[in-house]
PyMOL Python script that loads the backbone (N, CA, C, O; Angstrom):
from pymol import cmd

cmd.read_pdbstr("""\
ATOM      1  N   UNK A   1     -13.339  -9.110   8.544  1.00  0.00           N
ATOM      2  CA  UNK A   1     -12.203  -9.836   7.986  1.00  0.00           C
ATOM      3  C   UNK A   1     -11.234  -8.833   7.373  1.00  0.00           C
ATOM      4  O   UNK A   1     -11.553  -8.115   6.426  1.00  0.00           O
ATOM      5  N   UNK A   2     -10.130  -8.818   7.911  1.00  0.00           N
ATOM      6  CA  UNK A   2      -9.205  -8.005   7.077  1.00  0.00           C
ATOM      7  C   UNK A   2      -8.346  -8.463   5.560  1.00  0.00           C
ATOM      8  O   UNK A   2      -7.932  -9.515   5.073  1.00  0.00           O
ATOM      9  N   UNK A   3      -8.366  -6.868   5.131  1.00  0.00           N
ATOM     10  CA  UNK A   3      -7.829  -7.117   3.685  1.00  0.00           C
ATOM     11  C   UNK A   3      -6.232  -6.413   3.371  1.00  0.00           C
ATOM     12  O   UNK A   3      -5.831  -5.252   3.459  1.00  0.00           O
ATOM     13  N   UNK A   4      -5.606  -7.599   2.999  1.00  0.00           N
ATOM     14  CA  UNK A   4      -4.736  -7.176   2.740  1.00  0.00           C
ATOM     15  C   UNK A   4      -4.261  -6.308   1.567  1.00  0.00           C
ATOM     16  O   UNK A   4      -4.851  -6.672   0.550  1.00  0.00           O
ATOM     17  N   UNK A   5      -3.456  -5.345   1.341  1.00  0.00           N
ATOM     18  CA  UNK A   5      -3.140  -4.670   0.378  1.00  0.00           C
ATOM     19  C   UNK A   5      -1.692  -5.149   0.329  1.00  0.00           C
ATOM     20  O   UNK A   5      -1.093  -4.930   1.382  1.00  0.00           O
ATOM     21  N   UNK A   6      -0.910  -5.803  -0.715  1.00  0.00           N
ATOM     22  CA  UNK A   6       0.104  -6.226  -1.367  1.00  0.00           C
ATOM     23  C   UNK A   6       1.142  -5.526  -2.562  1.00  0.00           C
ATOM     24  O   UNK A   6       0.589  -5.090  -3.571  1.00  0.00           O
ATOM     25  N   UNK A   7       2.426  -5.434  -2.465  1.00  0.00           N
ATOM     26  CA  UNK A   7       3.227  -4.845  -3.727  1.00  0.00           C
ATOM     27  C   UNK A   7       2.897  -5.695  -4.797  1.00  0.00           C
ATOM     28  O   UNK A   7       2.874  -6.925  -4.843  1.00  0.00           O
ATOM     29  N   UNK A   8       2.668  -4.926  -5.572  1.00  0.00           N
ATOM     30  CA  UNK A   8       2.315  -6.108  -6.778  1.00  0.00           C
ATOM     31  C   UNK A   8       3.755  -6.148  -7.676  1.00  0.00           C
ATOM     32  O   UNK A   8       3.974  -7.186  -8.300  1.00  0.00           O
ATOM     33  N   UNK A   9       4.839  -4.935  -7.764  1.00  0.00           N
ATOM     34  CA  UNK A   9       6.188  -5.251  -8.220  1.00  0.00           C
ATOM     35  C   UNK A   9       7.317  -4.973  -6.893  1.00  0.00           C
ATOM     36  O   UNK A   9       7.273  -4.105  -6.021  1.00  0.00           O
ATOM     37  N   UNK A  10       8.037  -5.756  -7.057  1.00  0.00           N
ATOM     38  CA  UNK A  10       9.613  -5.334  -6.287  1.00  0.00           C
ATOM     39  C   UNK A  10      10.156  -3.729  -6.560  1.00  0.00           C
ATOM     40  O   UNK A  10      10.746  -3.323  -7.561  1.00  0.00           O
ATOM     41  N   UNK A  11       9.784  -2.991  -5.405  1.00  0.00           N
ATOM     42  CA  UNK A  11      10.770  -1.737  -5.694  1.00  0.00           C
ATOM     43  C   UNK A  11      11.066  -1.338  -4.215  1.00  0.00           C
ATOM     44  O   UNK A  11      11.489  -2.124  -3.368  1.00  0.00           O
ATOM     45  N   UNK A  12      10.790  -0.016  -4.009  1.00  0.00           N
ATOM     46  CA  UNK A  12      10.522   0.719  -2.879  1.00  0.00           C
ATOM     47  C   UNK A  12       9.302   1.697  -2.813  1.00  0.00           C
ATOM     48  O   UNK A  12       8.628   2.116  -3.754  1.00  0.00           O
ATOM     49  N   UNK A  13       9.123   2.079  -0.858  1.00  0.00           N
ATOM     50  CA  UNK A  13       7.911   2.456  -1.044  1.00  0.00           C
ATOM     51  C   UNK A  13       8.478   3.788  -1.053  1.00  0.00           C
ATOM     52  O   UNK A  13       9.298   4.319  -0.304  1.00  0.00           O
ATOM     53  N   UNK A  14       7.657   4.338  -2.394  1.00  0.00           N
ATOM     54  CA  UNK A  14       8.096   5.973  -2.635  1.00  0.00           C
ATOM     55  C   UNK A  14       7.423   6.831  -1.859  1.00  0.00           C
ATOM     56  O   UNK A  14       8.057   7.886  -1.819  1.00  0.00           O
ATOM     57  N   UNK A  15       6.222   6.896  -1.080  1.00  0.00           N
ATOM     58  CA  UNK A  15       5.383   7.589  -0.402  1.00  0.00           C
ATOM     59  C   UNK A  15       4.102   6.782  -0.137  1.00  0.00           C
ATOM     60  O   UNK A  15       3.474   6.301  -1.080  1.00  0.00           O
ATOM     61  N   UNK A  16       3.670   6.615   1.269  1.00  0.00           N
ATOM     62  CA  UNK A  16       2.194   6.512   1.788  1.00  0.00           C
ATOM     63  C   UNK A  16       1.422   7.580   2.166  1.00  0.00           C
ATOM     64  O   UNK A  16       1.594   8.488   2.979  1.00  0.00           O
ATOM     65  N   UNK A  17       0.175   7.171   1.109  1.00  0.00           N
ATOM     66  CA  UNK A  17      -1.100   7.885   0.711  1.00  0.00           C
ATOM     67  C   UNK A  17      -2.280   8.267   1.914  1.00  0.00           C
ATOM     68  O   UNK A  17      -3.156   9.132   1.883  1.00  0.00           O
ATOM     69  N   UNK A  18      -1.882   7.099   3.163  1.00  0.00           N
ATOM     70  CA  UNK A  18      -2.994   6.758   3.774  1.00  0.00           C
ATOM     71  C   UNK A  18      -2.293   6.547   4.635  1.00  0.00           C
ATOM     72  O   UNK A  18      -1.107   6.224   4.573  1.00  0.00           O
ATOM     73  N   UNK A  19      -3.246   6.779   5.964  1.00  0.00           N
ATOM     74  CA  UNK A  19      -2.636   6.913   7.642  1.00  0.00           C
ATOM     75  C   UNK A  19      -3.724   5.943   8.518  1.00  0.00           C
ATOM     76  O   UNK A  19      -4.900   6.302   8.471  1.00  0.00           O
ATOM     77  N   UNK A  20      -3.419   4.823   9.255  1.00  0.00           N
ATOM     78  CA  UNK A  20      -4.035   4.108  10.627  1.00  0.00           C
ATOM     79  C   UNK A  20      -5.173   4.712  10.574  1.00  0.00           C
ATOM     80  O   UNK A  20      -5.217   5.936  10.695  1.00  0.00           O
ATOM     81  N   UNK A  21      -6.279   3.978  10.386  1.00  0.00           N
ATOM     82  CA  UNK A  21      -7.486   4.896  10.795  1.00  0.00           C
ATOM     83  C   UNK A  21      -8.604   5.521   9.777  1.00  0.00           C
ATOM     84  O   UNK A  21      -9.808   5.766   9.850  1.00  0.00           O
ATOM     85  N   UNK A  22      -7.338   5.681   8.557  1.00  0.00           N
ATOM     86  CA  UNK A  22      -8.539   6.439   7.269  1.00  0.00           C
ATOM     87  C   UNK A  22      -9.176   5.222   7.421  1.00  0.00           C
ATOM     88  O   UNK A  22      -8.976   4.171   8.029  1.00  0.00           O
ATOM     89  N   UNK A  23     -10.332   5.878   6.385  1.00  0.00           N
ATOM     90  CA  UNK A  23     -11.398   5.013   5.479  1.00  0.00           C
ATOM     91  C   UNK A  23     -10.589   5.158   4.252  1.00  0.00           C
ATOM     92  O   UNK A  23      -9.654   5.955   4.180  1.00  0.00           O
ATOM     93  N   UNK A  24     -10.973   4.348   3.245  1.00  0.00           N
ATOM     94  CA  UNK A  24     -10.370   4.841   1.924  1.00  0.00           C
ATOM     95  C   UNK A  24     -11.435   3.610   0.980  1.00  0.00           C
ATOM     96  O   UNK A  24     -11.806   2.483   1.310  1.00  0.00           O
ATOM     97  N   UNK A  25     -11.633   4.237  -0.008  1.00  0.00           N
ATOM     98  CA  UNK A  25     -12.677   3.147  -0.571  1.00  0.00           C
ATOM     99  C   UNK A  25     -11.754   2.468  -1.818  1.00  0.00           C
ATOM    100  O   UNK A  25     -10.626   2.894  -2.065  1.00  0.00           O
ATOM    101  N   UNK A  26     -12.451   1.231  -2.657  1.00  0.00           N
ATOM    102  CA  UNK A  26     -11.917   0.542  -3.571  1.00  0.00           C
ATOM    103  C   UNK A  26     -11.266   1.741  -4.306  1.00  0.00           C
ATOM    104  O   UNK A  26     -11.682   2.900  -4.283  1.00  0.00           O
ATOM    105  N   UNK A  27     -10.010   1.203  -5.061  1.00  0.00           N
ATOM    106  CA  UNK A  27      -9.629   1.732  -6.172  1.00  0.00           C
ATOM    107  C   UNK A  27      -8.600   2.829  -5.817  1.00  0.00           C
ATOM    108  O   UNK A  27      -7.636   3.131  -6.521  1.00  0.00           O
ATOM    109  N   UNK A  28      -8.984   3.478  -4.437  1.00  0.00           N
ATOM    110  CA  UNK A  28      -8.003   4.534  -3.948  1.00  0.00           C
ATOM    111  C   UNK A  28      -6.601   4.272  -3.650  1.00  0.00           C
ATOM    112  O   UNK A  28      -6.278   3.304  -2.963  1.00  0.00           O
ATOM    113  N   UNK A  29      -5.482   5.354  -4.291  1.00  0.00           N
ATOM    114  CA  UNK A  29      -4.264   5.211  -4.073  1.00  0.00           C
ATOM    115  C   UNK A  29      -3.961   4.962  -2.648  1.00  0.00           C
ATOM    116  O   UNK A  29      -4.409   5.854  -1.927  1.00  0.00           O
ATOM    117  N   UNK A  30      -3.275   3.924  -1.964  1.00  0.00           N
ATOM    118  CA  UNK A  30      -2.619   3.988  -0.374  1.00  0.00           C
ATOM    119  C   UNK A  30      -1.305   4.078  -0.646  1.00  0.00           C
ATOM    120  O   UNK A  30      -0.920   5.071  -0.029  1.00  0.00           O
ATOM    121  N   UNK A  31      -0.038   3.405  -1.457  1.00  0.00           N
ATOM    122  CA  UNK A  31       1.027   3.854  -1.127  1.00  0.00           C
ATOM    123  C   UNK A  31       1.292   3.862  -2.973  1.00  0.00           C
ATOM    124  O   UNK A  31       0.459   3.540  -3.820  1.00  0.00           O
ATOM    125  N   UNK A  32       2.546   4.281  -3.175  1.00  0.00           N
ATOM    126  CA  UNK A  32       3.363   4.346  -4.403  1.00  0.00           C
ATOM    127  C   UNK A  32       4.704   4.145  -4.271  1.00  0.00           C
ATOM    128  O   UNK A  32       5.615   4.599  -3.578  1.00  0.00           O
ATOM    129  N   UNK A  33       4.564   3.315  -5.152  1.00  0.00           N
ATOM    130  CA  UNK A  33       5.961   2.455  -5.304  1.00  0.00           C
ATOM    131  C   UNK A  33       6.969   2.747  -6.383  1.00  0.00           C
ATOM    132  O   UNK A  33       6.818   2.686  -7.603  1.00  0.00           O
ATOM    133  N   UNK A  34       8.028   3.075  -5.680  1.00  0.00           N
ATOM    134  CA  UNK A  34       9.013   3.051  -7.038  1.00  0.00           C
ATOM    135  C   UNK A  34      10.005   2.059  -7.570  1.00  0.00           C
ATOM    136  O   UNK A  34      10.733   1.362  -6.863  1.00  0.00           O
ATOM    137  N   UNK A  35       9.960   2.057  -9.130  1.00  0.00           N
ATOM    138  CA  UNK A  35      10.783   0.558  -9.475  1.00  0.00           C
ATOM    139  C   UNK A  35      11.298   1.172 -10.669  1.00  0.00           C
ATOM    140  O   UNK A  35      10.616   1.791 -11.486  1.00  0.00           O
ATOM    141  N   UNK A  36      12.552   0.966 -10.729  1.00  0.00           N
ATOM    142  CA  UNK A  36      13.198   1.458 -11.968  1.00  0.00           C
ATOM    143  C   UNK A  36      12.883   3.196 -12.980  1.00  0.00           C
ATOM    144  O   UNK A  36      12.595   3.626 -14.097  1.00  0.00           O
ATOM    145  N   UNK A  37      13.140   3.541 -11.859  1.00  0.00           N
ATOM    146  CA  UNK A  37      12.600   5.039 -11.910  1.00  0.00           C
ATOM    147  C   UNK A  37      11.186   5.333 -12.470  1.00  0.00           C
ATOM    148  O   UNK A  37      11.085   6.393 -13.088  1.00  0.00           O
ATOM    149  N   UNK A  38       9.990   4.502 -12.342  1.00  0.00           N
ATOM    150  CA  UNK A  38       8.861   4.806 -12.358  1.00  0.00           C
ATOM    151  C   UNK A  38       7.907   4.893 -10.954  1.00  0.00           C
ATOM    152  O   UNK A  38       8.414   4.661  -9.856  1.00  0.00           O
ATOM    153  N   UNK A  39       6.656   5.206 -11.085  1.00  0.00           N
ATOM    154  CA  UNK A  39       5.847   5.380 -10.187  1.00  0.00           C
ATOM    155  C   UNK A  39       4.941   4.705 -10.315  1.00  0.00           C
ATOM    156  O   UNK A  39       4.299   4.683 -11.365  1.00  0.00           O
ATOM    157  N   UNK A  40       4.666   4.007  -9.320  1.00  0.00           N
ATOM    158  CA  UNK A  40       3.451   2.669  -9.387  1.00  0.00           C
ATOM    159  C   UNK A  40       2.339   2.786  -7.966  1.00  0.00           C
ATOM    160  O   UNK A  40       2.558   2.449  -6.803  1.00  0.00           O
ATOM    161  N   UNK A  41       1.455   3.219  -8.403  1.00  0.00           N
ATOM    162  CA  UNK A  41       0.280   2.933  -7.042  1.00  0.00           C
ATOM    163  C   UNK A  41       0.001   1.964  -7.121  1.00  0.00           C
ATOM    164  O   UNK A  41      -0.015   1.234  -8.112  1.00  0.00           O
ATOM    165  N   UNK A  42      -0.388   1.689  -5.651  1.00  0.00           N
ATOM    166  CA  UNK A  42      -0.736   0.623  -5.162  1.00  0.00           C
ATOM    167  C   UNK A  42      -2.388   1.215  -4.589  1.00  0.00           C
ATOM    168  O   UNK A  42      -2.662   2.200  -3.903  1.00  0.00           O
ATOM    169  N   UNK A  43      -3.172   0.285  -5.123  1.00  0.00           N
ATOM    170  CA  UNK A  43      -4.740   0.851  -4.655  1.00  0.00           C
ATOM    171  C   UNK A  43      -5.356   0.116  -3.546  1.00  0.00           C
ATOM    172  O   UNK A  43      -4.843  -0.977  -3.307  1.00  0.00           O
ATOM    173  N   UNK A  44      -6.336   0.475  -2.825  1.00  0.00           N
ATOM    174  CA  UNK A  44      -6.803  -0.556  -2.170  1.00  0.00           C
ATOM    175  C   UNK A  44      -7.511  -1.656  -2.970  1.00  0.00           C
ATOM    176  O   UNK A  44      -7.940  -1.100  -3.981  1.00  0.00           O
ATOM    177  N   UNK A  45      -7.872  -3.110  -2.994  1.00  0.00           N
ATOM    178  CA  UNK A  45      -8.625  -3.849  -3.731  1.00  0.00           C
ATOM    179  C   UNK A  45     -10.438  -4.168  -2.969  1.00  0.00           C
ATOM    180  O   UNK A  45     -11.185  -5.093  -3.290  1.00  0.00           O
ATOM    181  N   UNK A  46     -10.699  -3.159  -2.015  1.00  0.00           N
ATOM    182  CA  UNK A  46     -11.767  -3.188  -1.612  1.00  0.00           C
ATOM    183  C   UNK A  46     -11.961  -1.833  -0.505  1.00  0.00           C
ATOM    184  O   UNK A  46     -10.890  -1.298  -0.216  1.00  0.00           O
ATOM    185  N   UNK A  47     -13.054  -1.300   0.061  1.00  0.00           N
ATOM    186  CA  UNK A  47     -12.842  -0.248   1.030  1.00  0.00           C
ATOM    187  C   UNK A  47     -13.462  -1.040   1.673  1.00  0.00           C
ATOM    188  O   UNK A  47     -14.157  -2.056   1.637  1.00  0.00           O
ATOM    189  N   UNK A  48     -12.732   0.187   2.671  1.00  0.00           N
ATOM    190  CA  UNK A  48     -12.513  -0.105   4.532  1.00  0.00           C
ATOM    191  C   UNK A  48     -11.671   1.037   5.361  1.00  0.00           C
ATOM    192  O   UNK A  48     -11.664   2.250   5.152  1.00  0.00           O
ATOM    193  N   UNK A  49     -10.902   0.225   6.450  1.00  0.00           N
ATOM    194  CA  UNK A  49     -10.490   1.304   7.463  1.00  0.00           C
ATOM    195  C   UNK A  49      -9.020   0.615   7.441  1.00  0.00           C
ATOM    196  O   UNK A  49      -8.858  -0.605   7.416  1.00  0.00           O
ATOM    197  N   UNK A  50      -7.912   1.627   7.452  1.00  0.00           N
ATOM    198  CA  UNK A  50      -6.725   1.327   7.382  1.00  0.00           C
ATOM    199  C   UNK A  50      -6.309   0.692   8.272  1.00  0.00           C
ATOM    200  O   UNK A  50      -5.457   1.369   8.847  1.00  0.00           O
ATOM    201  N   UNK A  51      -6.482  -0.664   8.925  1.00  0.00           N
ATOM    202  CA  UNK A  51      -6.300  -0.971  10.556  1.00  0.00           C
ATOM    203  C   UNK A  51      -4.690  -1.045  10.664  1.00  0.00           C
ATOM    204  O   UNK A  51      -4.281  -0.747  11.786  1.00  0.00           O
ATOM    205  N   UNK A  52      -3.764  -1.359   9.785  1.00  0.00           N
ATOM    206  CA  UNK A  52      -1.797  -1.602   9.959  1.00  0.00           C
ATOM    207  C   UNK A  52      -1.691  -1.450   9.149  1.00  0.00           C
ATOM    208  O   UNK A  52      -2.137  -2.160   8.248  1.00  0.00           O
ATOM    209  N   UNK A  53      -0.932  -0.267   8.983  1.00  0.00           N
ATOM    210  CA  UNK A  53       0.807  -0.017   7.774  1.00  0.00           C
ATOM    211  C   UNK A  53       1.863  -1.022   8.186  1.00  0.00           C
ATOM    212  O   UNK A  53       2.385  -0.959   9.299  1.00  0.00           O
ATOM    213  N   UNK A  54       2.155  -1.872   7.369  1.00  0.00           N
ATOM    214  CA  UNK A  54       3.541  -2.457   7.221  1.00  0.00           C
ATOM    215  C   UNK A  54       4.611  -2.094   7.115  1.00  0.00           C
ATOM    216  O   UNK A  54       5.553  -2.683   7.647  1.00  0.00           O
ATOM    217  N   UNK A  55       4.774  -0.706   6.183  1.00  0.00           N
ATOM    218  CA  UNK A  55       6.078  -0.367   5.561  1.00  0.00           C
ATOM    219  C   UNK A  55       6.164   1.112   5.983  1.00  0.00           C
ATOM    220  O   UNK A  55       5.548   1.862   6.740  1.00  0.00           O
ATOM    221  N   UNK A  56       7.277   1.188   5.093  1.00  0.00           N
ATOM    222  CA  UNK A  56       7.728   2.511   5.861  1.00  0.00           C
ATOM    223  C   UNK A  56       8.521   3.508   4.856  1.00  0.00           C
ATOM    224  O   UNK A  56       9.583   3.073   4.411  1.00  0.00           O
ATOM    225  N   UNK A  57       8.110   4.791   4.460  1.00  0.00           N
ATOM    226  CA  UNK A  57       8.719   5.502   2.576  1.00  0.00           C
ATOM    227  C   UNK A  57      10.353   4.781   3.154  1.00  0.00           C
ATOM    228  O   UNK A  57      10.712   4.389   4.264  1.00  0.00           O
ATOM    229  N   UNK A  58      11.149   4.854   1.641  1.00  0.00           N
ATOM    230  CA  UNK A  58      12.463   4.234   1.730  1.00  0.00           C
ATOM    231  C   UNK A  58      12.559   2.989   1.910  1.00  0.00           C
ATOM    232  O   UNK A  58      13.702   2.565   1.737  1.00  0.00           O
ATOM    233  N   UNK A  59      11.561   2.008   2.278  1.00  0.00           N
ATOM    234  CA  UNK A  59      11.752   0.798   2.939  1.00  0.00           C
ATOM    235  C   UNK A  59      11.599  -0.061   1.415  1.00  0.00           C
ATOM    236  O   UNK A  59      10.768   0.163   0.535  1.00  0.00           O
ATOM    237  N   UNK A  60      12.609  -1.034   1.424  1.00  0.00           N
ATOM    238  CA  UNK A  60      12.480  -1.726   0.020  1.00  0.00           C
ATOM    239  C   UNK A  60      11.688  -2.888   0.170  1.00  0.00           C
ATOM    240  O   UNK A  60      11.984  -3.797   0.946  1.00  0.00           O
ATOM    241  N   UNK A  61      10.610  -2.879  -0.611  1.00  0.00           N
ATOM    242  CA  UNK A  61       9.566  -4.456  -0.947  1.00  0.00           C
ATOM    243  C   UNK A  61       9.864  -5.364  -2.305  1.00  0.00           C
ATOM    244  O   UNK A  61      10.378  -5.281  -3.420  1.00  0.00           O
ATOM    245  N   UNK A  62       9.302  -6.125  -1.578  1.00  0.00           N
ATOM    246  CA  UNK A  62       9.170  -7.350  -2.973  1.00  0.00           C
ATOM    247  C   UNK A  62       7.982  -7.872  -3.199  1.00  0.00           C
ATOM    248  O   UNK A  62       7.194  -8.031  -2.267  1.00  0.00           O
ATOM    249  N   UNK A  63       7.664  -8.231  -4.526  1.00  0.00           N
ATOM    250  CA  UNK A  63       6.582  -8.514  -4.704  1.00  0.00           C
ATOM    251  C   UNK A  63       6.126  -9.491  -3.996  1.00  0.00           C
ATOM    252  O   UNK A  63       6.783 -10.465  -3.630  1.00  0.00           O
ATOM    253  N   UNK A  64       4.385  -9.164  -3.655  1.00  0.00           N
ATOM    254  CA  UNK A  64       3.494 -10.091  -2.819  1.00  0.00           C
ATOM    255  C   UNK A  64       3.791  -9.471  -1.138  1.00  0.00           C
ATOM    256  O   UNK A  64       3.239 -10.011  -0.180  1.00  0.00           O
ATOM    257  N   UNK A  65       4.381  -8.723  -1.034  1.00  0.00           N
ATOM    258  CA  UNK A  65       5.021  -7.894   0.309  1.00  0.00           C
ATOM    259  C   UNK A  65       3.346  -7.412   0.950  1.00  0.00           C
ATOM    260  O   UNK A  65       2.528  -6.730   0.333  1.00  0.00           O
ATOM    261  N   UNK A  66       3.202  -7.915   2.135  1.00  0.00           N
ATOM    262  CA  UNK A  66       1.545  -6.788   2.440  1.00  0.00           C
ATOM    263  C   UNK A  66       2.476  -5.706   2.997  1.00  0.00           C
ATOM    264  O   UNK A  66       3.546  -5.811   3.594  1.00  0.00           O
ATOM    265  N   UNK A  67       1.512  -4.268   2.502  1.00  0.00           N
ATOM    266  CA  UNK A  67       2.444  -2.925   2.849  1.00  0.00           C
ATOM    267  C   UNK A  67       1.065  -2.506   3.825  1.00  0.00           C
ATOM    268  O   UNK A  67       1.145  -1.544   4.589  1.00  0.00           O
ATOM    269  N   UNK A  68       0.079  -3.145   3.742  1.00  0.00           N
ATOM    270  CA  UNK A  68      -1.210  -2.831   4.781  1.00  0.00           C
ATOM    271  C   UNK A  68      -2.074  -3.585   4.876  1.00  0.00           C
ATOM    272  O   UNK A  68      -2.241  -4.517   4.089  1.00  0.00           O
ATOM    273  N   UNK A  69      -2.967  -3.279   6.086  1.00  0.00           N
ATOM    274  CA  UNK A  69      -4.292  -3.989   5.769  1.00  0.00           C
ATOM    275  C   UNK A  69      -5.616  -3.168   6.376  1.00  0.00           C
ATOM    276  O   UNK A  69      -5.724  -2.476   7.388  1.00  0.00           O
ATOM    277  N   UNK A  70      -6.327  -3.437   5.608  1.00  0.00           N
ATOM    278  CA  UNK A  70      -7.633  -2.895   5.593  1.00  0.00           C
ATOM    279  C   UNK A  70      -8.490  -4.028   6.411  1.00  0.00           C
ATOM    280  O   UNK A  70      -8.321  -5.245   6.344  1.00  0.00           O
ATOM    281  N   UNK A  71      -9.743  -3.102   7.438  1.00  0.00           N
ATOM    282  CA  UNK A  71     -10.845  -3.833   8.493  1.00  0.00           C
ATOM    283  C   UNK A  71     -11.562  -3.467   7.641  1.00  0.00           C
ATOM    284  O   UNK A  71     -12.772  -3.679   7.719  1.00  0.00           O
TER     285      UNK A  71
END
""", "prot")
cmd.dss("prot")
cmd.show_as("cartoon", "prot")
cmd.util.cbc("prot")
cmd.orient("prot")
């Protein structure tokens, strides 16, 4: 069952952590988000295997946005 990973605030994605394919376990940074000149990771909420990136650095999200999902 795949898991989604979600923006939890409206900004942009400042950099992805994680590439198609990693493993990455709970808790690990996958992308960082910037919102009002801060820096916000986004973690996975369970491990697994990166099966789709959504987004793209520069690309602007809103909250509840899936930026990936985890198999």
């Amino acid at each position: 069952m795949a898991t989604s990973v979600n923006a939890h605030i409206t900004g942009t994605v400042w950099k992805i952590e994680v590439k198609e394919g990693e493993m990455v376990s709970e808790g690990q940074t996958c992308v960082i988000l910037e919102s009002m000149k801060m820096e916000m990771p986004v973690e996975a909420p369970a491990s697994g295997t990166v099966e789709k990136i959504n987004c793209a650095e520069g690309q602007a999200v809103n909250e509840g946005d899936v930026l990936l999902t985890l198999a």
